[in-house]
Residue, then its C-alpha position, 0 to 999 in steps of 0.5 A: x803104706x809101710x812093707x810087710x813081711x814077704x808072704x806073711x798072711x793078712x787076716x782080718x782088721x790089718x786086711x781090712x785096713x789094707x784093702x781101704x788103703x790100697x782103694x784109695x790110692x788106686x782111685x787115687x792114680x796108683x797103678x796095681x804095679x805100684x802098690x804091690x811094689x810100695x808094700x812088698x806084696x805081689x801084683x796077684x794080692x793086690x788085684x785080689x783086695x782090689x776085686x774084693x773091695x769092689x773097686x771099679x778096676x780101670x783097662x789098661x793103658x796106651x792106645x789102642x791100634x786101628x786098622x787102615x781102611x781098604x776101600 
């Protein structure tokens, strides 16, 4: 996916087309981090295509911490 234009407005078909793009490589394994950094657009824009397009958005990464047991 190519750069856009640093804060121009996406309307419409090019949004459309956007959105399709960016769920499938996030389905794909590409992180919301990645493709904001791939097309120039903030990590609130992508979310928010990805939250529109119903995509089902995966938690986040690492290990969660674990309490020892006190017995």
């Amino acid at each position: 996916m190519s750069e856009e234009k640093k804060g121009r407005r996406i309307t419409g078909a090019e949004r459309e087309k956007m959105t399709a793009s960016l769920k499938k490589q996030y389905d794909k394994g590409a992180s919301i981090r990645e493709l904001a950094a791939e097309t120039g657009r903030s990590y609130g824009f992508v979310h928010r295509l990805l939250v529109e397009s119903e995509t089902q958005l995966r938690g986040r990464g690492g290990p969660t911490p674990t309490r020892s047991k006190k017995a």
